[in-house]
mmCIF file as Biopython writes it, N, C-alpha, C and O atoms, coordinates in Angstrom:
data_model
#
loop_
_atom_site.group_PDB
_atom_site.id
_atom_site.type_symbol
_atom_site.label_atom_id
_atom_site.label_alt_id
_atom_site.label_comp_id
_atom_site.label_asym_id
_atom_site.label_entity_id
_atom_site.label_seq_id
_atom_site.pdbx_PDB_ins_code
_atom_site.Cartn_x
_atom_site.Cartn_y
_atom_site.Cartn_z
_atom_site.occupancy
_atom_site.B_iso_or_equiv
_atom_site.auth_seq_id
_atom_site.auth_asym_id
_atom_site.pdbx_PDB_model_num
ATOM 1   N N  . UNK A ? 1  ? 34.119  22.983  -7.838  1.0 0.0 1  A 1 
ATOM 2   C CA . UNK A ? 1  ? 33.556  21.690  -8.227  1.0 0.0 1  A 1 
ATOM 3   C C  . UNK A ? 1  ? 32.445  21.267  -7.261  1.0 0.0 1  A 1 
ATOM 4   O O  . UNK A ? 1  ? 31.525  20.595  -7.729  1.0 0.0 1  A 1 
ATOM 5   N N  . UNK A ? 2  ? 32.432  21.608  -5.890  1.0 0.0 2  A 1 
ATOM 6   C CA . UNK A ? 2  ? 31.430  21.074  -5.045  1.0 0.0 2  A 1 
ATOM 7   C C  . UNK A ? 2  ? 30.535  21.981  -5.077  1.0 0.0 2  A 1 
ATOM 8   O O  . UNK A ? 2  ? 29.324  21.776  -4.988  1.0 0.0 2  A 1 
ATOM 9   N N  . UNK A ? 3  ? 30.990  22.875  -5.185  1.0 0.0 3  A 1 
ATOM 10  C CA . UNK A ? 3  ? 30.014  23.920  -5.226  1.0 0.0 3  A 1 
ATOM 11  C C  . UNK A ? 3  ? 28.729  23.551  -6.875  1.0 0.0 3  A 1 
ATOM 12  O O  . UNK A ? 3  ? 27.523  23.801  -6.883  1.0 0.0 3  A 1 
ATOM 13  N N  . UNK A ? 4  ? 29.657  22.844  -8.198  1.0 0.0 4  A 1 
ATOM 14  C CA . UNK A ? 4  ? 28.848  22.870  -9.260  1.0 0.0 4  A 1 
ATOM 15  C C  . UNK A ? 4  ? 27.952  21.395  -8.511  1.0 0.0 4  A 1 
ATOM 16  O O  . UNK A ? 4  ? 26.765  21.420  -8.186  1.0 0.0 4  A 1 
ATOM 17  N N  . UNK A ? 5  ? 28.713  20.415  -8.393  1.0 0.0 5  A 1 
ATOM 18  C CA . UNK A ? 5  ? 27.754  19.559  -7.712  1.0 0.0 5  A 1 
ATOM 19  C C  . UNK A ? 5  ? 26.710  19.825  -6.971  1.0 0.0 5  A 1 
ATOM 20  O O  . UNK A ? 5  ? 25.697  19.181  -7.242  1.0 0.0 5  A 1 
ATOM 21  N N  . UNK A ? 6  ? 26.639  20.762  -5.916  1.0 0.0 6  A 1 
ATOM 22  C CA . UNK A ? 6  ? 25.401  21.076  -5.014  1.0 0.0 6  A 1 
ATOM 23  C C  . UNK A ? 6  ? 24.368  21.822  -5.945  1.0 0.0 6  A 1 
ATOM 24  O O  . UNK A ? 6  ? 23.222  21.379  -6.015  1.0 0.0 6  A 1 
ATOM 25  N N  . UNK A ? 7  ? 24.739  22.947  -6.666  1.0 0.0 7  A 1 
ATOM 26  C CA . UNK A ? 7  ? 23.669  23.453  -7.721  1.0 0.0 7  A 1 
ATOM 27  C C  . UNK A ? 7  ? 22.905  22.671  -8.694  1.0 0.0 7  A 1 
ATOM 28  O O  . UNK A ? 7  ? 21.762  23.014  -8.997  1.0 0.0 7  A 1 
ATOM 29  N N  . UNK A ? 8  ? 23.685  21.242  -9.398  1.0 0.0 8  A 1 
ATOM 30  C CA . UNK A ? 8  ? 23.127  20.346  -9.836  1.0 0.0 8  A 1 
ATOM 31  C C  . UNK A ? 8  ? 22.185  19.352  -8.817  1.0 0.0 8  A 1 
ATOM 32  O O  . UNK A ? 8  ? 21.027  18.992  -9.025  1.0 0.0 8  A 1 
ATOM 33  N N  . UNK A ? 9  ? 23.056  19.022  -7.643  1.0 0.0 9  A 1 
ATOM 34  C CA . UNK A ? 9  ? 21.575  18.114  -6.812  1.0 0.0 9  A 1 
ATOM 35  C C  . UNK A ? 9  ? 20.601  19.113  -6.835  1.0 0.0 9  A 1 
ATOM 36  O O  . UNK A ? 9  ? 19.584  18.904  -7.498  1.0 0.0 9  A 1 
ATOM 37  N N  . UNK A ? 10 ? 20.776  20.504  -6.027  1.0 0.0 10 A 1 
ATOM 38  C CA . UNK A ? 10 ? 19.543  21.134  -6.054  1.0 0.0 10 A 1 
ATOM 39  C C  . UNK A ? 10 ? 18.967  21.493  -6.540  1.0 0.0 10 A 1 
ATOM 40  O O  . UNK A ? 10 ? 17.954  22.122  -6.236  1.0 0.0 10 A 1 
ATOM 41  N N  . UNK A ? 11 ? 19.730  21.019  -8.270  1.0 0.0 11 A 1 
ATOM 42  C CA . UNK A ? 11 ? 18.318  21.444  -9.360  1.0 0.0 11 A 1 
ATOM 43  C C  . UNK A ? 11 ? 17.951  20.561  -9.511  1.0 0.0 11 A 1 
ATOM 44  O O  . UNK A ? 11 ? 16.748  20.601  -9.254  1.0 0.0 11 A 1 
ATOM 45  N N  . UNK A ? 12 ? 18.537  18.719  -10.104 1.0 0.0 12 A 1 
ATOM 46  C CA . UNK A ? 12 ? 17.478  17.563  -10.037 1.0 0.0 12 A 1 
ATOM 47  C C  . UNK A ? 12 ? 16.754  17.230  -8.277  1.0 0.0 12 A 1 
ATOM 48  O O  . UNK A ? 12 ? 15.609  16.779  -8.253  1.0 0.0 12 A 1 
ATOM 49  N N  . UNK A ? 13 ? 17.366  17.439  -7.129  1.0 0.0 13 A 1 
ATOM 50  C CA . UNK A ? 13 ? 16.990  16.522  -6.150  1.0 0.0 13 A 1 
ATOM 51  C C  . UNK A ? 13 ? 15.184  16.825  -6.389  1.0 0.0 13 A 1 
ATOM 52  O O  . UNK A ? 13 ? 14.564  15.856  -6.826  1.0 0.0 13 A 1 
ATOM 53  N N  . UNK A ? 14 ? 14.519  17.887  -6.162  1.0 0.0 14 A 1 
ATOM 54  C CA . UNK A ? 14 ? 13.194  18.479  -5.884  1.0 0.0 14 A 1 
ATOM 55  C C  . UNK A ? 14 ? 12.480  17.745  -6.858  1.0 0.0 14 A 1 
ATOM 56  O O  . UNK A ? 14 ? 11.432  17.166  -6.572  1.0 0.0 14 A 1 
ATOM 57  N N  . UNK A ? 15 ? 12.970  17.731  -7.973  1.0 0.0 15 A 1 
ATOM 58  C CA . UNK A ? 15 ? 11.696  17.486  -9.091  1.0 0.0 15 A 1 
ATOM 59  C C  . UNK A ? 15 ? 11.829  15.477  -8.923  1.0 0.0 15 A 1 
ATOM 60  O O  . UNK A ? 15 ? 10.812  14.784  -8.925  1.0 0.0 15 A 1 
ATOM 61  N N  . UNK A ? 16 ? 13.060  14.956  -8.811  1.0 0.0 16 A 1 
ATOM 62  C CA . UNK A ? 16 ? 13.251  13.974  -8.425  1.0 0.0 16 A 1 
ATOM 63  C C  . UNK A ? 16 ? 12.377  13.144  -7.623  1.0 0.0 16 A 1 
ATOM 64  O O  . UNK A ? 16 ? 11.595  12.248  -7.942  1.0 0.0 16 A 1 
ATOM 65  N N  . UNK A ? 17 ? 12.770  13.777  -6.225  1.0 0.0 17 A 1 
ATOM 66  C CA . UNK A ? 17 ? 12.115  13.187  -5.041  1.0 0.0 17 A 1 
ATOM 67  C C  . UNK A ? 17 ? 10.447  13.595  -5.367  1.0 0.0 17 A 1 
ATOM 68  O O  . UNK A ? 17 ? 9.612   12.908  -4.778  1.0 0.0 17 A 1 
ATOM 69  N N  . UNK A ? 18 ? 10.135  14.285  -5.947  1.0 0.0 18 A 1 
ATOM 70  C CA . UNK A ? 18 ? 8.376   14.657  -6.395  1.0 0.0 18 A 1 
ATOM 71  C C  . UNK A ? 18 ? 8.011   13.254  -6.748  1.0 0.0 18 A 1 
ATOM 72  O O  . UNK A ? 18 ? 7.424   12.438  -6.038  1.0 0.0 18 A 1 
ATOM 73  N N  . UNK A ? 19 ? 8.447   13.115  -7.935  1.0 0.0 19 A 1 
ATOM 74  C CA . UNK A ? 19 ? 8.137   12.271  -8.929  1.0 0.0 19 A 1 
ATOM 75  C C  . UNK A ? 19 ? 8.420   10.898  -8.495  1.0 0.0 19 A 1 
ATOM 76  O O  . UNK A ? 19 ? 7.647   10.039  -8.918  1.0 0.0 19 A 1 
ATOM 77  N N  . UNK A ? 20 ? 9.603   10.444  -7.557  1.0 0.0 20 A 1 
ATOM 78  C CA . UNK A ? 20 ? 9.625   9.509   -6.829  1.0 0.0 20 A 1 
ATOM 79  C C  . UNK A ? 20 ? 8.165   9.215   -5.755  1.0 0.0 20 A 1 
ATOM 80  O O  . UNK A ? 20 ? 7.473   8.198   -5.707  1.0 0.0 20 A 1 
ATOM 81  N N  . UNK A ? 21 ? 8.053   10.248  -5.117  1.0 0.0 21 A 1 
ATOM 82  C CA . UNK A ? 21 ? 7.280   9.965   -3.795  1.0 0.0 21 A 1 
ATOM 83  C C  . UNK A ? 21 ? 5.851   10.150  -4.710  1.0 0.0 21 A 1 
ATOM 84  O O  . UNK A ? 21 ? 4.856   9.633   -4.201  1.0 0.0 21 A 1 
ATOM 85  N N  . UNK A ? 22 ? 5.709   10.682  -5.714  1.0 0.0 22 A 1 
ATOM 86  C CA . UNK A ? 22 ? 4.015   10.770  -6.690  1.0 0.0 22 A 1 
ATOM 87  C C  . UNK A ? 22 ? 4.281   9.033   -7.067  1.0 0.0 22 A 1 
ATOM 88  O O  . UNK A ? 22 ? 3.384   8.290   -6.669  1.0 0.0 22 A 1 
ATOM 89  N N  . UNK A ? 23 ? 4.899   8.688   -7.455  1.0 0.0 23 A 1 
ATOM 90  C CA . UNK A ? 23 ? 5.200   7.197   -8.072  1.0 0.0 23 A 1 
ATOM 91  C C  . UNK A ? 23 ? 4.577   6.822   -7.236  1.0 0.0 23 A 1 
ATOM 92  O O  . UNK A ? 23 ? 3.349   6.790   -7.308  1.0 0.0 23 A 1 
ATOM 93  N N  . UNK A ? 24 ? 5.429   6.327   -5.927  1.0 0.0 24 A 1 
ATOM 94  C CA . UNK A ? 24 ? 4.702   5.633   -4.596  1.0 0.0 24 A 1 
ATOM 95  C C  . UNK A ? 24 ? 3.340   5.414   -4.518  1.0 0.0 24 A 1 
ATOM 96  O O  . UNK A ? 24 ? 2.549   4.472   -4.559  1.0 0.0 24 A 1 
ATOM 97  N N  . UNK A ? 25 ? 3.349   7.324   -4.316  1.0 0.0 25 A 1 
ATOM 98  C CA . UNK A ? 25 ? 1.788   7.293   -3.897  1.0 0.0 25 A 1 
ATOM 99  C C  . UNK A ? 25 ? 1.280   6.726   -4.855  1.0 0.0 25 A 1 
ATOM 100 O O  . UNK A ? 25 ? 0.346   6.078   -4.382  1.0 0.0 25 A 1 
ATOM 101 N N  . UNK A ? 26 ? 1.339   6.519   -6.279  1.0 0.0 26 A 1 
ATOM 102 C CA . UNK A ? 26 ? -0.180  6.299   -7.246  1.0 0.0 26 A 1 
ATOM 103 C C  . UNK A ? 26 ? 0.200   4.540   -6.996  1.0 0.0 26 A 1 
ATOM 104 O O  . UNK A ? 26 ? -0.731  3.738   -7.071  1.0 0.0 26 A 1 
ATOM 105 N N  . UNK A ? 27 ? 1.370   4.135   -6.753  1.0 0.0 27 A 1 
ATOM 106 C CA . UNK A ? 27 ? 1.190   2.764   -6.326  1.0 0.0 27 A 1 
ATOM 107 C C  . UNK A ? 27 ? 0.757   2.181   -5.551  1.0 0.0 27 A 1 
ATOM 108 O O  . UNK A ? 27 ? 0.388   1.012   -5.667  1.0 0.0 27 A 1 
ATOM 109 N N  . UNK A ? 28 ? 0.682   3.065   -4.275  1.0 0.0 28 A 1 
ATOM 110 C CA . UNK A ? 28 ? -0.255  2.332   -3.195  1.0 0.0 28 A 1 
ATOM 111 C C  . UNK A ? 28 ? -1.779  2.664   -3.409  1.0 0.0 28 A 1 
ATOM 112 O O  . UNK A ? 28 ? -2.760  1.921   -3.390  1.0 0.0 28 A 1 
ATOM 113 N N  . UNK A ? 29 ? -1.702  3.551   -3.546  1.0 0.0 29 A 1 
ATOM 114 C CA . UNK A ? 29 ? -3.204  4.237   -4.316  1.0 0.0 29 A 1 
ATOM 115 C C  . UNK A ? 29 ? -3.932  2.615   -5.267  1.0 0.0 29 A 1 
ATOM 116 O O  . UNK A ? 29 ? -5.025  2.051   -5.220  1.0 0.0 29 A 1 
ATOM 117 N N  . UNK A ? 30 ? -2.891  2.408   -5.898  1.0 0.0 30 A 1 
ATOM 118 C CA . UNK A ? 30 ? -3.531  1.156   -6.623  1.0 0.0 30 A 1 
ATOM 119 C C  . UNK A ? 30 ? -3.726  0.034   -6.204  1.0 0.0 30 A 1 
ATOM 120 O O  . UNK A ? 30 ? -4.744  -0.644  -6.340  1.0 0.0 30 A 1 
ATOM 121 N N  . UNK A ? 31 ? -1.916  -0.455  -5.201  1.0 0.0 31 A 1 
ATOM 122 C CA . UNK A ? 31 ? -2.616  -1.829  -4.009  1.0 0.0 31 A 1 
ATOM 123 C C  . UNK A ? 31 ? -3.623  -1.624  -3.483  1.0 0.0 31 A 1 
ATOM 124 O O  . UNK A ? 31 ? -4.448  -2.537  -3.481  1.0 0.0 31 A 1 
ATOM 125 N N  . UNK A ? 32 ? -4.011  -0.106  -2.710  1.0 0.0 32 A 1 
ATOM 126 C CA . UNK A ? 32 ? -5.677  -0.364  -2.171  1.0 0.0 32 A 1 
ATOM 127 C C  . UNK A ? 32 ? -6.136  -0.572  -3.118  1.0 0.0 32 A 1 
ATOM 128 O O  . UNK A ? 32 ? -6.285  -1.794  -3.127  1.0 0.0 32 A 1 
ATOM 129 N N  . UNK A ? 33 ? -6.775  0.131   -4.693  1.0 0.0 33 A 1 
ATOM 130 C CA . UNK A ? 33 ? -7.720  0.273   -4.972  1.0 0.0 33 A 1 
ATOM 131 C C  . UNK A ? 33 ? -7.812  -1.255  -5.681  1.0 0.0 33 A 1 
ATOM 132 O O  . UNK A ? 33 ? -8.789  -1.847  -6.140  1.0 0.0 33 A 1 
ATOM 133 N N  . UNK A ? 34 ? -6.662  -1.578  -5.599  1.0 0.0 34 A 1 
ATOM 134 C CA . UNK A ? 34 ? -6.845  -3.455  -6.220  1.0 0.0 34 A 1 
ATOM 135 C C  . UNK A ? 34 ? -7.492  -4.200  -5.137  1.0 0.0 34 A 1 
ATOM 136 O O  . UNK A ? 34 ? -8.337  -5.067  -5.359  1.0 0.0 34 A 1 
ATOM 137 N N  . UNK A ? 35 ? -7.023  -3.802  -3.738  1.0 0.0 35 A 1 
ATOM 138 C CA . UNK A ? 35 ? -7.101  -4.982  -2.633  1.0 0.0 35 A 1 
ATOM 139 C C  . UNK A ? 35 ? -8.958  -4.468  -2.045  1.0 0.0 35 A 1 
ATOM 140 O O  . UNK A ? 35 ? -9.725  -4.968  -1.222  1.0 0.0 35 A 1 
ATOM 141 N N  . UNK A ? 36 ? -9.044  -3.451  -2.829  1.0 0.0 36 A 1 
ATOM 142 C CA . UNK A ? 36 ? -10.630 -3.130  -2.632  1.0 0.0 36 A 1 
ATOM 143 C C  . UNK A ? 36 ? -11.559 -3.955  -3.407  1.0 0.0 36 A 1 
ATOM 144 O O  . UNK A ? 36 ? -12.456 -4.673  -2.964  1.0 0.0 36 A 1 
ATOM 145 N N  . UNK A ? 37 ? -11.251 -3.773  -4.521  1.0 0.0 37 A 1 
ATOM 146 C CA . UNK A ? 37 ? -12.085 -4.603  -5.730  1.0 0.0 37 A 1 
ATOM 147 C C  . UNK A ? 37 ? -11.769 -6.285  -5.610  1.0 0.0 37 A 1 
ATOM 148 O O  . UNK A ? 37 ? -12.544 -7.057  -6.174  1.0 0.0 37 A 1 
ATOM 149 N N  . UNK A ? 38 ? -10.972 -6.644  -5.093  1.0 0.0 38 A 1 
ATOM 150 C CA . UNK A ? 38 ? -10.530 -7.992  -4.446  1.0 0.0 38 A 1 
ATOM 151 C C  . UNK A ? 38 ? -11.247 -8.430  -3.355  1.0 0.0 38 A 1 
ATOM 152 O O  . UNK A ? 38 ? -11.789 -9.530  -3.248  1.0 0.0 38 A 1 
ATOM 153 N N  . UNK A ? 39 ? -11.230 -7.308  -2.343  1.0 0.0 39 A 1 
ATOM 154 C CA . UNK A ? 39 ? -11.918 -7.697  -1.188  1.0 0.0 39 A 1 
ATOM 155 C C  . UNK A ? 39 ? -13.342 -7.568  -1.722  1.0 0.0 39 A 1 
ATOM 156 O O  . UNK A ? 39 ? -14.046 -8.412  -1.168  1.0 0.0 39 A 1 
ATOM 157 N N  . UNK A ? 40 ? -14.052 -6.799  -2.622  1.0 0.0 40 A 1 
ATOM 158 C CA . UNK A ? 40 ? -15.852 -6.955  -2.300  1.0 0.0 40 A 1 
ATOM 159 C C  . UNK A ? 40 ? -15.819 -8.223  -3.582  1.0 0.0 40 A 1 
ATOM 160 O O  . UNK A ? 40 ? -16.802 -8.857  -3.966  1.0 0.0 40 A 1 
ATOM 161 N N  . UNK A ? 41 ? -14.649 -8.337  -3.997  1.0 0.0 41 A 1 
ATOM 162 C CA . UNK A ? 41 ? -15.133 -9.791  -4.995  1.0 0.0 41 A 1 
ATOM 163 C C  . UNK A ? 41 ? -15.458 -10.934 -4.245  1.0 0.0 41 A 1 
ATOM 164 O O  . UNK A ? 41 ? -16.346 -11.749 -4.497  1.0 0.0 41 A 1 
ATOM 165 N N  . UNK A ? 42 ? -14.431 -10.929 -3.022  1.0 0.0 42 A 1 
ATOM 166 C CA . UNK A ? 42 ? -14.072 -12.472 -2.116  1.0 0.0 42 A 1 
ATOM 167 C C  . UNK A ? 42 ? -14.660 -12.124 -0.944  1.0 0.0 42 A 1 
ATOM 168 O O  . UNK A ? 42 ? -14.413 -12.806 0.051   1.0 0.0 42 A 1 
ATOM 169 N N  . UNK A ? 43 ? -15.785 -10.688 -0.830  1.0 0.0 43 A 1 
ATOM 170 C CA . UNK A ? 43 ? -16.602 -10.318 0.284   1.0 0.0 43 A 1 
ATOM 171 C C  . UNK A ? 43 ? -17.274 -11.930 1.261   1.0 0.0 43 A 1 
ATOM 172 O O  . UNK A ? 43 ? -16.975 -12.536 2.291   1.0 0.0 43 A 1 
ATOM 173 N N  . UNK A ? 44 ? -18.067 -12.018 0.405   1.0 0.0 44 A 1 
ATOM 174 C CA . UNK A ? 44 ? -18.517 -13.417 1.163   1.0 0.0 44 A 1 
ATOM 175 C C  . UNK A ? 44 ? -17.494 -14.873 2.099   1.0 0.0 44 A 1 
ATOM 176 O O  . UNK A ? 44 ? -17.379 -15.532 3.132   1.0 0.0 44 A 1 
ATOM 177 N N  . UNK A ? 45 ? -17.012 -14.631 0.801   1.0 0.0 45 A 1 
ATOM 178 C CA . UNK A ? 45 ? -16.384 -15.670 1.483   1.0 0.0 45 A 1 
ATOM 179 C C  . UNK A ? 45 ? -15.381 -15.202 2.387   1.0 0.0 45 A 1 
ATOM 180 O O  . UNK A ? 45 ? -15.178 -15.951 3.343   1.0 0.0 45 A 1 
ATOM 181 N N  . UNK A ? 46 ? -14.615 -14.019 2.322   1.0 0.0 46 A 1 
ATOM 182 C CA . UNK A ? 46 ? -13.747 -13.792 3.060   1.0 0.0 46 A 1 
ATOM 183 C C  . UNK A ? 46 ? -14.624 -14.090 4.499   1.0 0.0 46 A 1 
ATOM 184 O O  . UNK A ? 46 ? -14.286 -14.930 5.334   1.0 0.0 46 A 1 
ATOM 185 N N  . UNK A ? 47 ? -15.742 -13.270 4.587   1.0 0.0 47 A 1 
ATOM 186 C CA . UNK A ? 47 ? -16.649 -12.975 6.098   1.0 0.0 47 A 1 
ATOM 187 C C  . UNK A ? 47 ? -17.239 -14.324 6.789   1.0 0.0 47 A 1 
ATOM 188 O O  . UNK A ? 47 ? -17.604 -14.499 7.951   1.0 0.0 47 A 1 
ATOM 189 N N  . UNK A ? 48 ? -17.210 -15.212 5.691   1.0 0.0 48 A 1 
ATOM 190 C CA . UNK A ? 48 ? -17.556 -16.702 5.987   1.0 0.0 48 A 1 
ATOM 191 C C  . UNK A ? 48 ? -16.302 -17.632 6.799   1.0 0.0 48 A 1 
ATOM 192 O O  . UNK A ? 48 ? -16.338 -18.312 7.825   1.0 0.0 48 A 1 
ATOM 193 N N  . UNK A ? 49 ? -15.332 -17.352 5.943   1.0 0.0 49 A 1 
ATOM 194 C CA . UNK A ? 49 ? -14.161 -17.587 6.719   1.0 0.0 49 A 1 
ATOM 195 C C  . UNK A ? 49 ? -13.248 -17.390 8.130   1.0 0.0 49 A 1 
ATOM 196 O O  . UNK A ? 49 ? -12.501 -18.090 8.814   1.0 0.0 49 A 1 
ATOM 197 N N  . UNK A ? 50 ? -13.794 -15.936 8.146   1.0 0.0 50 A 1 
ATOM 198 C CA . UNK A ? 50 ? -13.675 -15.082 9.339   1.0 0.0 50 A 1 
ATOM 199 C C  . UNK A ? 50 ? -14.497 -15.935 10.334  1.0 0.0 50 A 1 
ATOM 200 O O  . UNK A ? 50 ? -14.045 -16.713 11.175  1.0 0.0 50 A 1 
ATOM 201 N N  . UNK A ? 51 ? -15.905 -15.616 10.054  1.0 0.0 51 A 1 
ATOM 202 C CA . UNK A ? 51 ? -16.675 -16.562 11.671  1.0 0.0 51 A 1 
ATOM 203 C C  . UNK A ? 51 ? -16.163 -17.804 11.144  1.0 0.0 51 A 1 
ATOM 204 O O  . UNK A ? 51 ? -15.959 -18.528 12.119  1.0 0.0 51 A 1 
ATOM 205 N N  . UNK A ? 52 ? -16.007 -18.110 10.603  1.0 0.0 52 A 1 
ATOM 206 C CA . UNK A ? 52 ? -15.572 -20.021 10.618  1.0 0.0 52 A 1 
ATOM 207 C C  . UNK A ? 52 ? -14.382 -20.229 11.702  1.0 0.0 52 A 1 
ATOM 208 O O  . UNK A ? 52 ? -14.314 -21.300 12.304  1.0 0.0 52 A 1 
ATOM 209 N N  . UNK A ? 53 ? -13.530 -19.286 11.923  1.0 0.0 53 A 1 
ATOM 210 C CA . UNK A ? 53 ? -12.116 -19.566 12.027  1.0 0.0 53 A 1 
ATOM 211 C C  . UNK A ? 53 ? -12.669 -18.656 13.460  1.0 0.0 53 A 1 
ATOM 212 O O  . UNK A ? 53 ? -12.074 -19.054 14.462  1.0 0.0 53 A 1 
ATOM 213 N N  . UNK A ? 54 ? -13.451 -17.781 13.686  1.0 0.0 54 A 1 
ATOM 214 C CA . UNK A ? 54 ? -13.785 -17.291 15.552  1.0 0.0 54 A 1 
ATOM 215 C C  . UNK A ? 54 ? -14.612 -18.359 15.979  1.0 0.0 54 A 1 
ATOM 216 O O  . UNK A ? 54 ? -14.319 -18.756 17.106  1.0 0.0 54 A 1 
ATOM 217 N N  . UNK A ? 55 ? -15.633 -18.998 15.385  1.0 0.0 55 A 1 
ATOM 218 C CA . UNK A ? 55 ? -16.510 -19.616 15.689  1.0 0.0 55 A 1 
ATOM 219 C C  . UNK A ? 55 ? -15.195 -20.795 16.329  1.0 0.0 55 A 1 
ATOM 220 O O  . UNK A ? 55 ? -15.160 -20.898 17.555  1.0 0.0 55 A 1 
ATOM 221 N N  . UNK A ? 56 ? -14.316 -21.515 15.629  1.0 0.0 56 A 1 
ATOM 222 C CA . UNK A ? 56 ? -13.452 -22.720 15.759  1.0 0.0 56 A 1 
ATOM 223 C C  . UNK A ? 56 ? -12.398 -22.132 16.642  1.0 0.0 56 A 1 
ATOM 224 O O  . UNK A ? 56 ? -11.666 -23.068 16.963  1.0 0.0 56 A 1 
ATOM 225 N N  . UNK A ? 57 ? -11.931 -20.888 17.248  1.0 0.0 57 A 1 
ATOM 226 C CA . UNK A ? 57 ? -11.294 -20.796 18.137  1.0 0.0 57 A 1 
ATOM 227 C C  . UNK A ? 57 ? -12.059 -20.113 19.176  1.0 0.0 57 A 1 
ATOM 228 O O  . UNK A ? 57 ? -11.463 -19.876 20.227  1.0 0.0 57 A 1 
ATOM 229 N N  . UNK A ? 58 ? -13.244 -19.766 19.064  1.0 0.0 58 A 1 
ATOM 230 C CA . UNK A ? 58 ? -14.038 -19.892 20.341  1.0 0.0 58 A 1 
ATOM 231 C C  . UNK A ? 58 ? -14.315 -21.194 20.902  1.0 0.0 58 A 1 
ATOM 232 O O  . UNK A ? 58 ? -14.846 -21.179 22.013  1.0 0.0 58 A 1 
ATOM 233 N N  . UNK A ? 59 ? -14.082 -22.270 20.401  1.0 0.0 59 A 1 
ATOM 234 C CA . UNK A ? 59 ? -14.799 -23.444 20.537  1.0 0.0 59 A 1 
ATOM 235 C C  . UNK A ? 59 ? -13.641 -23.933 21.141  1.0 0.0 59 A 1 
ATOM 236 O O  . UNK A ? 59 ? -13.657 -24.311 22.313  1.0 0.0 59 A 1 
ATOM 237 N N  . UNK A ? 60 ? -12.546 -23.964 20.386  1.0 0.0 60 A 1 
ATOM 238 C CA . UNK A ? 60 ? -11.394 -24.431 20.877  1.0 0.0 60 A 1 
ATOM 239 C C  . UNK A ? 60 ? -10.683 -23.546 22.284  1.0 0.0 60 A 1 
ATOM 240 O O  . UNK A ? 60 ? -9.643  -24.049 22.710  1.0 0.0 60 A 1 
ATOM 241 N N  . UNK A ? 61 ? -11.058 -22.603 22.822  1.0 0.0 61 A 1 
ATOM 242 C CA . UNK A ? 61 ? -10.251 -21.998 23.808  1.0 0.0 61 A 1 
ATOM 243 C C  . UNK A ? 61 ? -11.706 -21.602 24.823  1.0 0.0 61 A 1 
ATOM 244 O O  . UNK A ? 61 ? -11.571 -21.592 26.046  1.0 0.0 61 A 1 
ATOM 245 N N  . UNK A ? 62 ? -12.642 -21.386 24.383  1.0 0.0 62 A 1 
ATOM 246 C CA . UNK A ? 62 ? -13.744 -21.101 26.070  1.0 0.0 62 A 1 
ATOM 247 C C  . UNK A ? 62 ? -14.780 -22.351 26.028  1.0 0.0 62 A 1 
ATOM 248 O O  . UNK A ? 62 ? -15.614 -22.492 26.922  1.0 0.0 62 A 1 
#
């Protein structure tokens, strides 16, 4: 019986864990490629924000 169990993980585990860890990847693959097209949408303003907020803690701390 353990023995049929181990021949069964080791025939699903491989194709399993593939298809798990390909999942992942094409999901993060997509948070960047979303948080890319996000970031050059809100480009400006993000970079406006940025010196706003060094400019106001340069001011505030030197």
């Amino acid at each position: 019986m353990a023995q049929f169990l181990q021949n069964v993980l080791a025939l699903y585990y491989e194709p399993v864990v593939t298809i798990f860890v390909g999942l992942l990847l094409h999901r993060a693959l997509q948070a960047i490629l979303n948080f890319k097209t996000w970031y050059t949408g809100h480009y400006s303003g993000i970079t406006i924000t940025l010196r706003t907020l060094r400019t106001g803690t340069s001011t505030i701390f030197f």
